[in-house]
N, C-alpha and C positions, 0 to 999 in steps of 0.2 A: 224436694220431694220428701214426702213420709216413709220413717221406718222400714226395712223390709220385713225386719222380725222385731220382737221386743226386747230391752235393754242391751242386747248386742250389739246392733247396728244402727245407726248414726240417719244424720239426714243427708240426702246426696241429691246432685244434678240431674234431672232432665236428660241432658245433655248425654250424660253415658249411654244413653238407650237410642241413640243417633243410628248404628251400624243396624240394630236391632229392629226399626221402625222400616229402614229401605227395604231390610232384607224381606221383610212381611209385606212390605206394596210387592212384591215380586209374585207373590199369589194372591194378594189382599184387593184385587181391584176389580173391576166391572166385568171385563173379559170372563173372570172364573166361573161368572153364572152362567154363561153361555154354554161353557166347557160342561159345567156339571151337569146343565140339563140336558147336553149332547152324551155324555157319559152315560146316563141315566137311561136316555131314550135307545141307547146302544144294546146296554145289558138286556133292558126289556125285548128289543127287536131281535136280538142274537138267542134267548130263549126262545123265541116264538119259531123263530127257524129252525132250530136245532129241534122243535119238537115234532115240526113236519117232516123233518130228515129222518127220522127214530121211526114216526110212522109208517114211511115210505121203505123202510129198512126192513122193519116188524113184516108190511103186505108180500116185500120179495120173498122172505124167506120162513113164509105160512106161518109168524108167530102171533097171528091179531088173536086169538081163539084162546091161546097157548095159557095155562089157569097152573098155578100152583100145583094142585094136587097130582098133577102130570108127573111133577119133579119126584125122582126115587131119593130116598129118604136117605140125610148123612149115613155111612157107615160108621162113624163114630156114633151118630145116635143109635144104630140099630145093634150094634157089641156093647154098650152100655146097658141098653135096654134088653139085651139076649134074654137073662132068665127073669124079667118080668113077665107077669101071667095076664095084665093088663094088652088085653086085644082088641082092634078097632079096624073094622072094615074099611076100605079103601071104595069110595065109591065110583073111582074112575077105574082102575085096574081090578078089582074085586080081588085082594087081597088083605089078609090080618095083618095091621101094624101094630106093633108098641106102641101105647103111647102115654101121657103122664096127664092123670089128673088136675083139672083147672085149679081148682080153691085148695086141694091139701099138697099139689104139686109146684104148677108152674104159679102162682099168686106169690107165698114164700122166696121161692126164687127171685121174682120182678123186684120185689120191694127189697131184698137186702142187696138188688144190684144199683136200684135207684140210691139206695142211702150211700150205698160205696161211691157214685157217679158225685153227686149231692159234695161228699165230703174233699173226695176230689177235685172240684169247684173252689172249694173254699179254700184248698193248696194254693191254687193262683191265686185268689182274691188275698193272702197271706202273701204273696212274695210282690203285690202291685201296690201292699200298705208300706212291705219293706223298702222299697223302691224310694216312694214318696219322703219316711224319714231319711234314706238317705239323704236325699234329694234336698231337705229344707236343713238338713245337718253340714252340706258340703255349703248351703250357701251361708250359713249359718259362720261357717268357717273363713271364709274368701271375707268378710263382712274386717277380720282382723288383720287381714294381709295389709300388708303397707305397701306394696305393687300396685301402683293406680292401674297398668294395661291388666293384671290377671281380676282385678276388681270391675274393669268395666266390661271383660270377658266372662267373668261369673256365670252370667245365666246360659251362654252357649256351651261352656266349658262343662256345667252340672249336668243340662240337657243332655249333652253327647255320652258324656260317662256314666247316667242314667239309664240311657237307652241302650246302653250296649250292655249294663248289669242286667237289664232284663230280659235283656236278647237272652245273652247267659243263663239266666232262671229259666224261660222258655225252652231251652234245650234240656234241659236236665229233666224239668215235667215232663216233656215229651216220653223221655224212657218209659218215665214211671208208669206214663198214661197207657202208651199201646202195651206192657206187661199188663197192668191190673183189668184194662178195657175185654184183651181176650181172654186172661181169666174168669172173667162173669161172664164174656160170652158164652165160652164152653160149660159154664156151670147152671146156664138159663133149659141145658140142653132141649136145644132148638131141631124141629124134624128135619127141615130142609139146608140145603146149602144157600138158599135165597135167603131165605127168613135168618140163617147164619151172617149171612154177609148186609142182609139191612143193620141187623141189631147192634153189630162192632161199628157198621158205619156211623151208625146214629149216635153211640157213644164217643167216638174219638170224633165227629164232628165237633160233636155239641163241649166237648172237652177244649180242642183245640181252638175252638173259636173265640173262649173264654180266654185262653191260655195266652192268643194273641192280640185280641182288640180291648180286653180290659184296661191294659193300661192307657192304651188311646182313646178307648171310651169315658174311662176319666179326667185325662187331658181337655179333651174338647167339647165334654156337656157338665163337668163336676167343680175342675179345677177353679177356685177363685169364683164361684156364682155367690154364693152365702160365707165370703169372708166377712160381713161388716164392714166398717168403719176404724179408724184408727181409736177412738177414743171407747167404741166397743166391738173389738174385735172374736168373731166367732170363734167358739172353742169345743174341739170335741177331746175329750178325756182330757183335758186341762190345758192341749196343744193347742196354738194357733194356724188356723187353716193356713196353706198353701194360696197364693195369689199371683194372676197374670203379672205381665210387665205393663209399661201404661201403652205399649205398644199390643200386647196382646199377648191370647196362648198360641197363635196361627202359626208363629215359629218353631215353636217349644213339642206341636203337634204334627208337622212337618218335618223336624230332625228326629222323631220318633219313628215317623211312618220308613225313614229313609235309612233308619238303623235296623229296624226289624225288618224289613220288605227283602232289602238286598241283603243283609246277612242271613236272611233264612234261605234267598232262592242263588247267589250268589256262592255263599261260603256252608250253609248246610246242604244243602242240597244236591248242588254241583260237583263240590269236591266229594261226598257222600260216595255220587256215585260212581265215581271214576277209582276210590278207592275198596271199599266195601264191598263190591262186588268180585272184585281180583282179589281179596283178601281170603274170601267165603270159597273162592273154587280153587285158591290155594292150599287151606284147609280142606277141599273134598279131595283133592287132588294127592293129601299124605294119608288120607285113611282110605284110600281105595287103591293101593300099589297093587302094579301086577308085574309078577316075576316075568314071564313070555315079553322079551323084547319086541318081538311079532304080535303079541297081540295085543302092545302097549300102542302100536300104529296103525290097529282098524279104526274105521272110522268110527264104528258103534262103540266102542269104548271108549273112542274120543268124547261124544255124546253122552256116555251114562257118567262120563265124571264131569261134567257140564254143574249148576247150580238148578236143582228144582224148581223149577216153577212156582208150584202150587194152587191151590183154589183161590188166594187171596194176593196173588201174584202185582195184578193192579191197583190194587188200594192206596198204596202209596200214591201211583201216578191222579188216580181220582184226587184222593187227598191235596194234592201240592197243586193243580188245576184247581180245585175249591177256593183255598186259600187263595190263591194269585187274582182269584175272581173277585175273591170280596177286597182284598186291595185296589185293586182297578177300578171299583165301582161304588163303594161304600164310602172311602172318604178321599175320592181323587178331587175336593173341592179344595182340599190341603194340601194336596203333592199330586198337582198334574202332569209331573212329572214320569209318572208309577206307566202308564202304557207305553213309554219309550223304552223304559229300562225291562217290563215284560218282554216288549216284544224282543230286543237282546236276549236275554238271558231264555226264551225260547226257541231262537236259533240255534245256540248252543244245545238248549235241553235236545231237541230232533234228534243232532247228530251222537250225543251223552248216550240216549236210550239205544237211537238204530246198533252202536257199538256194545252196549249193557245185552242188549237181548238178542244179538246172532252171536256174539264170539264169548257168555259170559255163562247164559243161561239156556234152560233145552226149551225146546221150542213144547209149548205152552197146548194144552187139551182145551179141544171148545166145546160148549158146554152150551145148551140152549136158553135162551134171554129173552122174555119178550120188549125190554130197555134196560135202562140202566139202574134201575132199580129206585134207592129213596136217593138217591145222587142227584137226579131230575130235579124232585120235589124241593132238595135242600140249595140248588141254584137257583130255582125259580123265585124261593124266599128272601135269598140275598140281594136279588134284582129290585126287588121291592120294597127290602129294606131300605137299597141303595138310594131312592130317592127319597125316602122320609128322611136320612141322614145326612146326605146332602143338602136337603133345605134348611135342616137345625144347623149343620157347620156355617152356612152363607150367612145365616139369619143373627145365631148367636153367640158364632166361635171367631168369626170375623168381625169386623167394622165397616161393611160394608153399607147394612142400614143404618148404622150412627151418623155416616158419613152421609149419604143418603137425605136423610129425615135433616141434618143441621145445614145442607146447602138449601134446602126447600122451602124451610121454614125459619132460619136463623141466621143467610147471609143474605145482604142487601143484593150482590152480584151475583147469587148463586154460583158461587165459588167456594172452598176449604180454605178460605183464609181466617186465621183466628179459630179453625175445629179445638186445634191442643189444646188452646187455650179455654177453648170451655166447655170441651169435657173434663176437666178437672176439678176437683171440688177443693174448698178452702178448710184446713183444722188447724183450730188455736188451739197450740204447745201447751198451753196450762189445762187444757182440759184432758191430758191421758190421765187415764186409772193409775193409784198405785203399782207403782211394780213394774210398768210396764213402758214408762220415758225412759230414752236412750241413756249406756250408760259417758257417753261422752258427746255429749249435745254442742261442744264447740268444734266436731272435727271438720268441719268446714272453714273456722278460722272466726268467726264470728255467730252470736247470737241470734236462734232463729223463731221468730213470734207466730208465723203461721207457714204453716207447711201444705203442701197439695198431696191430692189423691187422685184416682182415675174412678169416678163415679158422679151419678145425677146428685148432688144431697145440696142442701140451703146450707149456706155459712152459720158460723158459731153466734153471730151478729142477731143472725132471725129471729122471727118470730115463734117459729120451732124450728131449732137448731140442729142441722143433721136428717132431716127429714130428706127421703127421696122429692127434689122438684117434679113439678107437670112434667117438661120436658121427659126427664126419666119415664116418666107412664107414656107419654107419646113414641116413643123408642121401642119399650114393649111391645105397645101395638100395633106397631109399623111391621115389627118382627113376625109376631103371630100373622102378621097380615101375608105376610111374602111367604109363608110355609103353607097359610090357605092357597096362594095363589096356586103360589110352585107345584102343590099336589094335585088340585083341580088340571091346571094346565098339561099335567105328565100323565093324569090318567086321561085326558080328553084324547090326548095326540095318540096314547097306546089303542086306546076303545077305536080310535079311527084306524091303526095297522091292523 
């Protein structure tokens, strides 16, 4: 096989990538289409329920009517807004509000929160670059070990400690994000407690989702697409891209989903709250002493040093149900795994919370809703993402149409006998650029004249040399084909529930 990287590493075995090819038939096969398009058609049918339940909720309890303007205004907006002179009738209650001019008030506002959000974005998109040179730097490294097992371990071993760096990274934004998120909340000042609690959710959704599927979204539609070829390989700022194994990224996107999934609901989450909560009424519990031994044992004192609630009391919980949704449905074509270990680790969350919120916290004010706000809206788009991403993962992150298209058309038995062998493409050793042939081209023990790759292209021999074959173009459109299918067929079945 050719190079990993250039002048470092050497030419190596096929053969090493043995563990690495089983372990990806273990999601890489026929079966997972079935799975995704049943995943798919899950999310979609589970919104369409959940929005007759909300209805039926809204009829019992007279909120179909129920209009914003109803809602009395933050008291932080209205002590803010105390001695403004700016008045504005109410025209459901027929009373003077505060309120703040569009274009020299709240416009200012939006845009220096959008740029803040904006810049924020580009934190993760900076720590998913970091990632990556780790990533071509660790294997960049392993390339000089003289350990054959830690060398043909390499790519599990960088993937895993990859994906746990960035779990790592993940946590640390997170802080940054819900400080800076409610500070523009609070500074957009917003009239209502609705329009407060869209606006933070809208931010720390749109935050969070970046924060966690970037780097899997560059794994499984980025990584390795526009590497080139050995003899001109892609380069952005002088670097040589990042490239699948010849078995694929299906692995490499799989021990990603299964590092961030369960370490977020797992070990953030779980243990979060089993400690942070006791921590917080420990803390309320040394600033609210009371001398009266006796009146340390009423019960309403027991309750007033309880942990607040608050108006934002649920968010979290929305929050970490969001996420667990778009893992479940976005890319369960890579870890179908992900609804076994939800549904775990939600048995435990019932009994986490039943215990968080009778013996931790005081029992919570309600507050009229006509649903659940832009929460609705922002699952219903995941749902739908879910199956456009699903069909790109089968289509072009697997090998499932490669496999597909060459038993169809390229075995006499229709069978996978001889696929390895020709998806591989041929490069003759004398044609790398300067600079860029290994610096020890005998570490195999002998002299190597032509080397393989994992791509359609015509030998060095041709007539154009390097050129993507027909085949290649027929693979393509095998691909687009099965993502026309998949989405035709997913909306037909939904439009019929």
């Amino acid at each position: 096989m050719c190079p990993l990287c250039n002048r470092l590493c050497s030419y190596w075995k096929l053969t090493d990538t043995c563990s690495h090819a089983m372990g990806s038939h273990m999601f890489d096969n026929g079966a997972t289409v079935f799975f995704a398009i049943f995943m798919a058609l899950w999310g979609t049918i589970f919104m369409e329920l959940w929005k007759r339940y909300m209805a039926k909720i809204a009829y019992q309890w007279d909120l179909i009517d129920y209009e914003i303007l109803e809602e009395h205004p933050r008291p932080q907006f209205v002590a803010r807004l105390a001695s403004s002179r700016r008045k504005k009738l109410n025209v459901v209650n027929q009373m003077l509000e505060p309120y703040i001019p569009f274009w020299s008030g709240k416009v200012p506002r939006y845009l220096f929160s959008l740029t803040m959000v904006f810049f924020l974005i580009s934190l993760a998109l900076a720590a998913v670059i970091g990632v990556i040179v780790y990533r071509i730097s660790v294997l960049a490294a392993f390339a000089f070990n003289e350990n054959i097992m830690l060398r043909k371990s390499a790519t599990l071993i960088t993937s895993i400690s990859a994906a746990t760096l960035n779990l790592l990274c993940i946590m640390l934004l997170n802080l940054v994000y819900a400080k800076v998120a409610n500070w523009l909340t609070k500074m957009e000042m917003l009239r209502t407690q609705s329009e407060f609690d869209d606006s933070l959710s809208l931010k720390l959704i749109l935050l969070q989702f970046v924060n966690y599927f970037s780097s899997i979204f560059y794994i499984a539609f980025i990584k390795g697409r526009l590497a080139g070829y050995p003899g001109d390989h892609a380069k952005i700022l002088g670097f040589r891209q990042e490239e699948c194994e010849p078995g694929g990224c299906l692995v490499e996107l799989c021990i990603q989903l299964v590092v961030i999934m369960l370490g977020k609901q797992f070990i953030m989450n779980n243990i979060l709250e089993i400690i942070l909560p006791r921590a917080m009424r420990y803390m309320q519990r040394l600033t609210m002493r009371t001398a009266d031994d006796e009146a340390r044992q009423k019960q309403w004192v027991k309750d007033y040093k309880l942990i607040p609630m608050g108006p934002n009391g649920l968010f979290c919980e929305y929050l970490e149900l969001l996420l667990q949704f778009g893992f479940l449905t976005i890319f369960v074509a890579a870890f179908p795994l992900a609804p076994f270990f939800a549904l775990i680790n939600n048995i435990l969350e019932v009994r986490l919370d039943a215990d968080k919120m009778i013996t931790q916290y005081r029992r919570p004010v309600a507050v009229r809703a006509k649903d659940i706000g832009v929460w609705f809206s922002v699952l219903d788009a995941v749902a739908k993402i879910a199956i456009l991403t699903n069909a790109f993962v089968i289509a072009f992150t697997s090998d499932f149409i490669p496999r597909l298209v060459y038993a169809l058309t390229q075995s006499a038995d229709r069978t996978l006998a001889g696929y390895i062998d020709y998806s591989l493409s041929e490069f003759n050793t004398a044609d790398f650029a300067n600079g860029t042939e290994p610096d020890n081209p005998l570490e195999l023990g002998y002299p190597v004249d032509v080397c393989r790759y994992k791509d359609y292209r015509e030998p060095a021999t041709a007539a154009h040399p390097y050129r993507h074959t027909q085949h290649h173009w027929h693979v393509f459109a095998a691909r687009l084909a099965f993502v026309v299918v998949f989405e035709v067929s997913m909306l037909t079945a939904v439009c019929r529930n």
